[in-house]
ChimeraX commands (.cxc) that place a marker at each C-alpha (Angstrom):
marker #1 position 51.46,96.87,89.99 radius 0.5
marker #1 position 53.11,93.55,88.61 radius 0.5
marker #1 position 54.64,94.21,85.26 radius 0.5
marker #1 position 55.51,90.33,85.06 radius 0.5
marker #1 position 53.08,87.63,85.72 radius 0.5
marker #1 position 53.02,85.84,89.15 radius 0.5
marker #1 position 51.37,82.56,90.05 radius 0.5
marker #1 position 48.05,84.54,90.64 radius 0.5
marker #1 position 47.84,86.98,87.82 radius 0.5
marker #1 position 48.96,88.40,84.85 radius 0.5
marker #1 position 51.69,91.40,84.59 radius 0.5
marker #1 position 51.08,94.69,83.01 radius 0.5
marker #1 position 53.27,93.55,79.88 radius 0.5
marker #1 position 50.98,90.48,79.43 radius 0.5
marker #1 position 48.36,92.18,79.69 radius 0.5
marker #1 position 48.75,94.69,77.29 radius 0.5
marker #1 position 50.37,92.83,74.82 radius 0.5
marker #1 position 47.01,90.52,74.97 radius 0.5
marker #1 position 44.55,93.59,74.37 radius 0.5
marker #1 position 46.72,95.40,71.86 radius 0.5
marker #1 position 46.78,92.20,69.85 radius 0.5
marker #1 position 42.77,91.87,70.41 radius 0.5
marker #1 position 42.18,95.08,69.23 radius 0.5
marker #1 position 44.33,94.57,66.11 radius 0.5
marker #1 position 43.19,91.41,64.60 radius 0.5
marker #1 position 39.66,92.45,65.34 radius 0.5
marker #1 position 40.34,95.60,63.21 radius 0.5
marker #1 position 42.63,93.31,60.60 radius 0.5
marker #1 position 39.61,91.25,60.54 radius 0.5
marker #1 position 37.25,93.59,60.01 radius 0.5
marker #1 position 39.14,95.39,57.33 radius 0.5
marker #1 position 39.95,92.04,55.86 radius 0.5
marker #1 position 36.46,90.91,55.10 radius 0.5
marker #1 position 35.20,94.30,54.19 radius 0.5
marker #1 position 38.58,95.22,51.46 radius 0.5
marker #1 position 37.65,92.01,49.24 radius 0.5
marker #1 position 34.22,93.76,48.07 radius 0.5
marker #1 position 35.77,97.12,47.31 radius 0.5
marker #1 position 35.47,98.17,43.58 radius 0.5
marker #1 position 38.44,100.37,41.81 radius 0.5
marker #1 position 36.70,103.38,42.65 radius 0.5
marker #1 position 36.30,103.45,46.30 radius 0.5
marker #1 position 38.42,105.28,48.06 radius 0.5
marker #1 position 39.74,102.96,50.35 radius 0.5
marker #1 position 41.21,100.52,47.48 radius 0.5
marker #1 position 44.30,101.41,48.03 radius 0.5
marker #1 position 44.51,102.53,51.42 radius 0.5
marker #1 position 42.78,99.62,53.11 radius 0.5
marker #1 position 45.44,96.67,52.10 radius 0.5
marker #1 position 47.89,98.89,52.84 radius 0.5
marker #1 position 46.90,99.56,56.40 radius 0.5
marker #1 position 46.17,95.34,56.03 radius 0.5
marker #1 position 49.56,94.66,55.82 radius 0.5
marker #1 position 51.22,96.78,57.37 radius 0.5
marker #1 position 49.10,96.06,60.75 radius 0.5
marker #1 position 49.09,92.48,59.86 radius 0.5
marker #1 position 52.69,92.63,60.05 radius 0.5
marker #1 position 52.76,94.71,63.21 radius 0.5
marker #1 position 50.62,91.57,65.01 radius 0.5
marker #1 position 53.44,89.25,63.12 radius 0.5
marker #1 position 56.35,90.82,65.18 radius 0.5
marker #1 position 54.00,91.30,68.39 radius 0.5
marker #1 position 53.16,87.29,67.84 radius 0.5
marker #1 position 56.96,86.80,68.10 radius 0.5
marker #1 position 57.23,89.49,71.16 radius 0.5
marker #1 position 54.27,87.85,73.36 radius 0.5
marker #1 position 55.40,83.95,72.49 radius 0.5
marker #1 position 59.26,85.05,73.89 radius 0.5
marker #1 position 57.37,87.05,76.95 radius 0.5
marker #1 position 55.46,83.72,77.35 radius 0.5
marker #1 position 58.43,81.97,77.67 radius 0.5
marker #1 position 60.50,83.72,79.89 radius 0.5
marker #1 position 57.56,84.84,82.63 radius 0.5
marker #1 position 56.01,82.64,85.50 radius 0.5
marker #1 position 51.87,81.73,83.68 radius 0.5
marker #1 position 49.75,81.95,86.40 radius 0.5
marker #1 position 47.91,79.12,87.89 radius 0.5
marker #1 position 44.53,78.17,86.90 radius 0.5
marker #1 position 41.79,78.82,89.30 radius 0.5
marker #1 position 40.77,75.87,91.83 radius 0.5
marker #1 position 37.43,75.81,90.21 radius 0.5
marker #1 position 38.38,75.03,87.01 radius 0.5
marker #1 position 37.14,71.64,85.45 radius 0.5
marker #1 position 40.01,69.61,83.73 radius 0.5
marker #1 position 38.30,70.11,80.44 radius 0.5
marker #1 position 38.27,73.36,80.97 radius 0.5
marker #1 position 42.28,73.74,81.23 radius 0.5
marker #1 position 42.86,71.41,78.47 radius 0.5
marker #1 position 40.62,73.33,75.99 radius 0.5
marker #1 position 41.85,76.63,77.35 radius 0.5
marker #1 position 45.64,75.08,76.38 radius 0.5
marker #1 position 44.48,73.70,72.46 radius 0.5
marker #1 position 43.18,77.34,72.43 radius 0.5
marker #1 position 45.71,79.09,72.79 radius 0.5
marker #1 position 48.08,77.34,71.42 radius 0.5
marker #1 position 45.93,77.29,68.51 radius 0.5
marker #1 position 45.44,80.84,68.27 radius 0.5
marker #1 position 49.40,81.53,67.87 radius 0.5
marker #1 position 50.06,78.76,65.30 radius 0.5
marker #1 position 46.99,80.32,63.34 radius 0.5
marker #1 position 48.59,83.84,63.70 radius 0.5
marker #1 position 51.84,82.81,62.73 radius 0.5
marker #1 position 49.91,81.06,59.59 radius 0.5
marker #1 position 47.96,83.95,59.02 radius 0.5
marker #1 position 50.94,86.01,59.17 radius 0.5
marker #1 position 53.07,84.22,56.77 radius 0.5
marker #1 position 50.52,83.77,54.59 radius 0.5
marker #1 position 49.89,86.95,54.08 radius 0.5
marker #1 position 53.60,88.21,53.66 radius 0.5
marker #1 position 53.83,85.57,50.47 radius 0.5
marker #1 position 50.33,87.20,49.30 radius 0.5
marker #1 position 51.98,90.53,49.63 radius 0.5
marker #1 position 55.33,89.82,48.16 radius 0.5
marker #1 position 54.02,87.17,45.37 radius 0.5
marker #1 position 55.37,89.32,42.56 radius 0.5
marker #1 position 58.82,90.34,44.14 radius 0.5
marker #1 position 57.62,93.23,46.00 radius 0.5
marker #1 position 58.09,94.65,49.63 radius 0.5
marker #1 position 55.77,95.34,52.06 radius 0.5
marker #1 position 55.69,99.01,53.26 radius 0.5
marker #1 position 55.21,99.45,57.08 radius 0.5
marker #1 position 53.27,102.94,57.54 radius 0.5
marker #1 position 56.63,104.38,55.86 radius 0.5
marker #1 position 58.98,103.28,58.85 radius 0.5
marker #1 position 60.60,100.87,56.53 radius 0.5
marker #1 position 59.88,97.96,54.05 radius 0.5
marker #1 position 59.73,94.05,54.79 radius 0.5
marker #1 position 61.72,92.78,51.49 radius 0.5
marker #1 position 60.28,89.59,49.54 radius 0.5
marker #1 position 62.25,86.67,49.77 radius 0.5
marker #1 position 60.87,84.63,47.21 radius 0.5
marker #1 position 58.24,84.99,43.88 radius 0.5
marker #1 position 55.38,83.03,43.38 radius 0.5
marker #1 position 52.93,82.27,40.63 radius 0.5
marker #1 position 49.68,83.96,40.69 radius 0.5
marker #1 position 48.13,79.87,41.45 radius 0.5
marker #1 position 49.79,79.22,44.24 radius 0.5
marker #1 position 49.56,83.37,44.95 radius 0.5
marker #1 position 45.32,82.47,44.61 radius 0.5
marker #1 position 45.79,79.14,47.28 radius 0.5
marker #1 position 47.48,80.62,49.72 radius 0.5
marker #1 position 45.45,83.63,49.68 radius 0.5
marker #1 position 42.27,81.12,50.27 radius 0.5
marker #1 position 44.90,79.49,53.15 radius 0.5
marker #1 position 44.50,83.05,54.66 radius 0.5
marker #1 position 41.19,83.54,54.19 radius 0.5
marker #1 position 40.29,80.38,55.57 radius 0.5
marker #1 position 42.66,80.51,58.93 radius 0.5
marker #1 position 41.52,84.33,59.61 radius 0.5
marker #1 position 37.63,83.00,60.02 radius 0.5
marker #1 position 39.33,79.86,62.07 radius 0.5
marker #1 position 41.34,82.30,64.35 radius 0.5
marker #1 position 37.53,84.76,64.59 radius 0.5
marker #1 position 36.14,81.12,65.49 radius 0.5
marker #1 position 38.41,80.78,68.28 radius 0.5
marker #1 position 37.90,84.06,69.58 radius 0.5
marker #1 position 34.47,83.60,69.69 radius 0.5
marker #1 position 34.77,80.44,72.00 radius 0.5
marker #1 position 37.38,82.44,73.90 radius 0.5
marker #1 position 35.10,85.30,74.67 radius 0.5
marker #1 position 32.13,82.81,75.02 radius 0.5
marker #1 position 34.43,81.13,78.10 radius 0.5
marker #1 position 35.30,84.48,79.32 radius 0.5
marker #1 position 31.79,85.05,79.67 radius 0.5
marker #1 position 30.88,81.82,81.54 radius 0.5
marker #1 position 33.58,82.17,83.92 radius 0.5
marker #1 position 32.86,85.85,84.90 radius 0.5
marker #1 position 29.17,85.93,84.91 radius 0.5
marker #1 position 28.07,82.19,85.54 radius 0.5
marker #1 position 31.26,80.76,88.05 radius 0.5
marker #1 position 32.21,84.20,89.10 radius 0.5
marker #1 position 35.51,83.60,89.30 radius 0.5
marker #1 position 38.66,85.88,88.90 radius 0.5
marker #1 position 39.40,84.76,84.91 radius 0.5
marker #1 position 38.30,88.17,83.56 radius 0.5
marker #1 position 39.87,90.54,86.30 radius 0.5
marker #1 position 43.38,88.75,86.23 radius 0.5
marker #1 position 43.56,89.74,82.31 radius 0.5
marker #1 position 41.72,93.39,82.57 radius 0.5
marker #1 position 43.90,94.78,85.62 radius 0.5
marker #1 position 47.41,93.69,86.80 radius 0.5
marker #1 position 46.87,93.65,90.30 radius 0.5
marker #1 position 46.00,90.63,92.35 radius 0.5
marker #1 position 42.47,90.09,92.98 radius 0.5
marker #1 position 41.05,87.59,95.70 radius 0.5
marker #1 position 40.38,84.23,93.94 radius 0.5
marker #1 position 36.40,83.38,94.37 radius 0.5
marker #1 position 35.35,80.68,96.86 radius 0.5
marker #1 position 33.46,78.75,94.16 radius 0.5
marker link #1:1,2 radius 0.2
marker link #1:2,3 radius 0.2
marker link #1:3,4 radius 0.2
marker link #1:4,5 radius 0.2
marker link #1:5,6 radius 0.2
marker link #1:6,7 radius 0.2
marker link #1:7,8 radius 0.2
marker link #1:8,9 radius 0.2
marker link #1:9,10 radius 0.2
marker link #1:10,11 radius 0.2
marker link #1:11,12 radius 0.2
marker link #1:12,13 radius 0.2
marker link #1:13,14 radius 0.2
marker link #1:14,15 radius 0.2
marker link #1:15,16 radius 0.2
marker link #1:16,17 radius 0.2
marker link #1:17,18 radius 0.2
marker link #1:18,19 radius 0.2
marker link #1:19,20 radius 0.2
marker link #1:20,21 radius 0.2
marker link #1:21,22 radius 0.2
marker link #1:22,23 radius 0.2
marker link #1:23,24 radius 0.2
marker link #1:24,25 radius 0.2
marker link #1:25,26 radius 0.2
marker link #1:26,27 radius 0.2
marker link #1:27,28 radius 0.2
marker link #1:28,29 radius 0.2
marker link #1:29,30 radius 0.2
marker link #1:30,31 radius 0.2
marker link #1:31,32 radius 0.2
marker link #1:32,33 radius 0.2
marker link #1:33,34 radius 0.2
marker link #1:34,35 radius 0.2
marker link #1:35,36 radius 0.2
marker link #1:36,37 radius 0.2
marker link #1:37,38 radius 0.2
marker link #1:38,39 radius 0.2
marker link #1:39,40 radius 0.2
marker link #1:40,41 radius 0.2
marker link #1:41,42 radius 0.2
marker link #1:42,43 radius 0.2
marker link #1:43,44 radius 0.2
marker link #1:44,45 radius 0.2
marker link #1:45,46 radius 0.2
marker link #1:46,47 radius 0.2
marker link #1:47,48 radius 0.2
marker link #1:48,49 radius 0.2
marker link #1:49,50 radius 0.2
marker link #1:50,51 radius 0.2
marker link #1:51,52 radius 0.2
marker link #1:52,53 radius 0.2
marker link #1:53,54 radius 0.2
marker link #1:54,55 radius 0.2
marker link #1:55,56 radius 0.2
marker link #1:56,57 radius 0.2
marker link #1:57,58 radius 0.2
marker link #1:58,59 radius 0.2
marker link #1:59,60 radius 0.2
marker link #1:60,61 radius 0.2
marker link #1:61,62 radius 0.2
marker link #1:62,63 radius 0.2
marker link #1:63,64 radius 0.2
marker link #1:64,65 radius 0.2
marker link #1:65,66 radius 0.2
marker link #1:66,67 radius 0.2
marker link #1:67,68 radius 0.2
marker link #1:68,69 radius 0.2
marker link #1:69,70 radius 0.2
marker link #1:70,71 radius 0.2
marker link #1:71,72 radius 0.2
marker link #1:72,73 radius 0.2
marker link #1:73,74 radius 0.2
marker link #1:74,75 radius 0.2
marker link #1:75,76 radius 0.2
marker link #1:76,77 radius 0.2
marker link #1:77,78 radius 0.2
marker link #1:78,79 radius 0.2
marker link #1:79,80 radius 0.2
marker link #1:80,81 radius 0.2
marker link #1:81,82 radius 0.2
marker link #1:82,83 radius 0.2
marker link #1:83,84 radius 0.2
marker link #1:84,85 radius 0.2
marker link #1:85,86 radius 0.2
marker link #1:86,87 radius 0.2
marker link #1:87,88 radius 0.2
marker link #1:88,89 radius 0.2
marker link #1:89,90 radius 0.2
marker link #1:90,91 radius 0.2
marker link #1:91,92 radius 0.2
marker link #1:92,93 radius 0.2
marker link #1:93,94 radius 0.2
marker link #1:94,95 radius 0.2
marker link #1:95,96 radius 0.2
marker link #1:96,97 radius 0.2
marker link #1:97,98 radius 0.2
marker link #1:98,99 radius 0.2
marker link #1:99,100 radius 0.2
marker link #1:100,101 radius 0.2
marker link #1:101,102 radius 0.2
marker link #1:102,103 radius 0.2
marker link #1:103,104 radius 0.2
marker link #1:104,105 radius 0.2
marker link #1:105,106 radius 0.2
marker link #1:106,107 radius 0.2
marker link #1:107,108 radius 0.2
marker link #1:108,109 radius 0.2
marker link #1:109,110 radius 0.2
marker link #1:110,111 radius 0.2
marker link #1:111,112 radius 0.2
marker link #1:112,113 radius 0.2
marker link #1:113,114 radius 0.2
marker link #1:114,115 radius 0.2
marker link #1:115,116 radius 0.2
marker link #1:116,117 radius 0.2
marker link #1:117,118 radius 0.2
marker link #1:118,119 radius 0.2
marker link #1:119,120 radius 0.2
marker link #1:120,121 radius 0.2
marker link #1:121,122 radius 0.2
marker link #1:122,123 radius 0.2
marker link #1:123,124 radius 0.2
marker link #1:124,125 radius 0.2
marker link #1:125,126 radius 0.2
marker link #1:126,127 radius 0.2
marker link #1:127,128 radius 0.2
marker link #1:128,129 radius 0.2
marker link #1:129,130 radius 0.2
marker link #1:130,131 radius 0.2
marker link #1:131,132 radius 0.2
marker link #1:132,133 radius 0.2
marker link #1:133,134 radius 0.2
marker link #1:134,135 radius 0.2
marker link #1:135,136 radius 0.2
marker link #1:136,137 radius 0.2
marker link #1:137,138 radius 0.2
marker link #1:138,139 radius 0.2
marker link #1:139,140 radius 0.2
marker link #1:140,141 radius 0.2
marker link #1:141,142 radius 0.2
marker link #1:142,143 radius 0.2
marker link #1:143,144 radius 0.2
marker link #1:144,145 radius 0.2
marker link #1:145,146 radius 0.2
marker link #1:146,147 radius 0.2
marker link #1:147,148 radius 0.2
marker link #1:148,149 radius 0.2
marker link #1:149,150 radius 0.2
marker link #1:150,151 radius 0.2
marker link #1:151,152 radius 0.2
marker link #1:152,153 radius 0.2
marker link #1:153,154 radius 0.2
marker link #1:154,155 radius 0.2
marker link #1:155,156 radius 0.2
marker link #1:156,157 radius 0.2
marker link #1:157,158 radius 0.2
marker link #1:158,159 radius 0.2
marker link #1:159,160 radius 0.2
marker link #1:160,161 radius 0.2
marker link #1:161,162 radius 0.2
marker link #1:162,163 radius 0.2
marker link #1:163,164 radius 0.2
marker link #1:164,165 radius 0.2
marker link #1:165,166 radius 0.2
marker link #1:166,167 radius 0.2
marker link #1:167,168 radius 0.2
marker link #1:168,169 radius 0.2
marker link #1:169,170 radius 0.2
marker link #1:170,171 radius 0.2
marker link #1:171,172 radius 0.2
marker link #1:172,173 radius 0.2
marker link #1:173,174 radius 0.2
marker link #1:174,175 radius 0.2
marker link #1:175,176 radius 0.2
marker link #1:176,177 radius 0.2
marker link #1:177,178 radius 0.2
marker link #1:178,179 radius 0.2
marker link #1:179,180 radius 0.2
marker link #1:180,181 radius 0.2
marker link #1:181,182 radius 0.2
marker link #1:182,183 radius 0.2
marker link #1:183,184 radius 0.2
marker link #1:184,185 radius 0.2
marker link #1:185,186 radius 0.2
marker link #1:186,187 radius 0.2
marker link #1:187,188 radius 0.2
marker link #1:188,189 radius 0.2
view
C-alpha cells in the first residue's frame, strides 16, 4: 500500500484527502442551500451556520494541505486511452475546482467576520477577522459565494459524469486508482 502517488496510481494520502474533501463540501453544500430557508424558530438556526463555517473552514485548511501534497508527490500518468480532450478538460477541472474552493473559502470567512467577529471552529479555537465590511459589500460577496458554491456542485457533476463514462463505458482503471491505493492493471482499451 502506496501512501504517495506513483506514475500508476494514487497514494493513500491522496486518496483520502480527495474523499474527505468530497464528503465535506457535499455536506457544506447541502447544509448551505438548505440554512438560507430556515426561519428564527427552527432549531437548527443557529447550529447549522455554525457547523457551515466551521467545516467550511476545515475544507479551507485541507484545500491548502492537498494543493502542497499536490505539489510535492509524483501525479500519476493518464491512461493510454485517454482522448486529448479528455486530459485537457480533466486539467481546467481541477484546477478549477481549487481556485473555486479557495474563492468559496475566502468568501465565506469575510461573510463570517463582516462585523469584526471570529469564526469559532467546533470550540478548538477561533479564526480572528482581519478586516470589517459594510453590510453591501457583506450582501455581494455573500451572492459571490452563493454563486461559486453552485459553480463548484456544477463541476462535480461533470466530474462524476466522467467518472462514470470512464468506468462503465471505456472500462478503464480511472475509478479504481482513486477508490483503492494499490496498483491495478491498466485496461487494454
Amino acid at each position: 500500500m502506496d501512501i504517495k502517488n506513483t506514475e500508476n496510481n494514487y497514494g493513500l494520502v491522496s486518496i483520502l484527502i480527495h474523499w474527505l474533501m468530497a464528503l465535506l463540501i457535499i455536506g457544506l453544500f447541502i447544509l448551505g442551500v438548505y440554512m438560507v430557508d430556515l426561519d428564527y424558530y427552527s432549531k437548527w438556526y443557529i447550529v447549522a451556520p455554525l457547523w457551515h463555517k466551521a467545516v467550511g473552514m476545515l475544507v479551507f485548511f485541507l484545500l491548502f494541505f492537498r494543493v502542497g501534497w499536490v505539489l510535492i508527490n509524483t501525479r500519476p500518468l493518464p491512461l493510454s486511452n485517454y482522448k486529448k480532450w479528455e486530459r485537457v478538460l480533466a486539467k481546467i477541472t481541477h484546477v478549477s475546482f481549487y481556485v473555486l474552493l479557495f474563492v468559496v473559502s475566502v468568501s465565506g470567512y469575510f461573510i463570517t467576520t463582516a462585523k469584526g467577529a471570529s469564526i469559532d471552529i467546533f470550540g478548538w479555537f477561533e479564526i480572528a477577522a482581519i478586516t470589517k465590511i459594510d453590510s453591501e459589500k457583506a450582501r455581494i460577496v455573500g451572492e459571490l459565494h452563493e454563486l461559486f458554491a453552485y459553480l463548484i456542485a456544477f463541476l462535480f457533476v461533470l466530474h462524476v459524469g466522467a467518472t462514470i463514462k470512464h468506468h462503465f463505458i471505456d472500462k478503464d482503471t480511472t475509478l479504481l486508482r482513486i477508490l483503492k491505493p494499490n496498483k491495478p492493471k491498466e485496461s487494454s482499451k
